[in-house]
C-alpha positions as CSV (number, residue, x, y, z in Angstrom):
1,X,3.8,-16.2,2.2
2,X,4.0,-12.3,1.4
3,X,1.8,-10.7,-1.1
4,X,1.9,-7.4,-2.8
5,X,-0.9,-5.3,-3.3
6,X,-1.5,-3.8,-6.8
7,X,-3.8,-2.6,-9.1
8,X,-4.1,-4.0,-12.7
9,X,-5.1,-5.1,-15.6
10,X,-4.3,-7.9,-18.1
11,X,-3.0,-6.8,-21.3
12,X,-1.2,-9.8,-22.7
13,X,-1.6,-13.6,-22.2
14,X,0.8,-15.8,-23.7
15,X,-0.6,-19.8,-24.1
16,X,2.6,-21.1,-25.2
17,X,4.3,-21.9,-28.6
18,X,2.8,-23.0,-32.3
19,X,4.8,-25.6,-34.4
20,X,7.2,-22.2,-35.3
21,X,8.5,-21.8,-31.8
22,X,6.4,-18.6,-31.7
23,X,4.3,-17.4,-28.9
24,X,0.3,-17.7,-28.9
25,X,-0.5,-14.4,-27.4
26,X,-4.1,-13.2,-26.7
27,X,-4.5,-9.6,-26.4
28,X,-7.3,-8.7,-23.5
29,X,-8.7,-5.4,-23.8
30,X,-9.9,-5.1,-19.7
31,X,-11.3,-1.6,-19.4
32,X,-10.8,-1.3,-15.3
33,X,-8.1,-2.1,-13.5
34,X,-8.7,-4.5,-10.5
35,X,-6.9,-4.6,-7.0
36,X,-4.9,-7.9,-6.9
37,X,-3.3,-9.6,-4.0
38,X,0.2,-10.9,-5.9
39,X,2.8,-13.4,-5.0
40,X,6.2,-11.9,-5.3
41,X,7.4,-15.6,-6.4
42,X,4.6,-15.1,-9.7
43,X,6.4,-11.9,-10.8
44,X,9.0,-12.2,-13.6
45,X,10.3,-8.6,-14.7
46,X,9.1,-5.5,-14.2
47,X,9.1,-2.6,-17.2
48,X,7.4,1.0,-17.1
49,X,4.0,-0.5,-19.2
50,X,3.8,-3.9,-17.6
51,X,4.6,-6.7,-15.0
52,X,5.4,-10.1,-16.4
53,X,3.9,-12.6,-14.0
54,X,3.3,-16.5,-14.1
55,X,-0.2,-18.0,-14.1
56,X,-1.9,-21.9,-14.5
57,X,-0.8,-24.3,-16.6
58,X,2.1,-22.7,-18.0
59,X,1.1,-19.6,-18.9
60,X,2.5,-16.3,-18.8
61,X,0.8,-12.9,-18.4
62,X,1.9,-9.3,-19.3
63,X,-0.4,-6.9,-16.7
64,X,-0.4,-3.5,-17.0
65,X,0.0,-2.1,-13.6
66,X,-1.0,1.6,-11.8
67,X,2.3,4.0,-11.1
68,X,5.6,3.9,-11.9
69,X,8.2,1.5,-11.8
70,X,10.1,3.9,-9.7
71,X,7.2,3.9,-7.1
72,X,7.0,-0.4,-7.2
73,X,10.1,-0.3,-6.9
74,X,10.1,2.0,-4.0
75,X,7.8,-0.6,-2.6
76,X,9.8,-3.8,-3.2
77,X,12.8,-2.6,-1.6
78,X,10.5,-1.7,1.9
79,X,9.6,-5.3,1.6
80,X,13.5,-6.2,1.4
81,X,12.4,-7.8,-2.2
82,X,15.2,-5.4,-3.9
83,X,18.4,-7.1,-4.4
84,X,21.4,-3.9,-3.4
C-alpha cells in the first residue's frame, strides 16, 4: 500500500445523518497541523480549503491541508495517482 505524506488538520467531522437526512457535523478547532501518513484509497475530493477523506465507522472528515491544490496535485500525478 502507498501513502501520502501531508500535513493537516481536522476541520470538519461528519457522523452521519439525523431523522431530516441532514448531516451531523462537528466542527474541530485543531490549532497545529500534524504530519499524517494518508492512504490515497481514504481521500475523496480535493478543493483549495480542504481534503475530504474517509475514517471509522462510517464517518467522513473534511481536513484542512498545508499548500495548494496545484502543489498536491503536482504530487499525485508523480505518484501516477492523476487520471490524464
Amino acid at each position: 500500500m502507498k501513502f501520502l505524506e501531508l500535513e493537516v488538520r481536522t476541520a470538519l467531522v461528519v457522523h452521519g445523518y439525523d431523522e431530516n437526512n441532514r448531516e451531523i457535523v462537528e466542527k474541530v478547532d485543531e490549532p497545529e497541523f500534524m504530519t499524517k501518513l494518508i492512504a490515497p484509497t481514504r481521500i475523496q475530493s480535493i478543493s483549495e480549503q480542504y481534503l475530504l477523506v474517509t475514517g471509522s465507522h462510517g464517518r467522513i472528515m473534511y481536513w484542512e491541508y498545508r499548500g495548494s491544490m496545484d502543489e498536491l496535485r503536482g504530487r499525485l500525478a508523480e505518484a501516477g495517482l492523476m487520471l490524464p
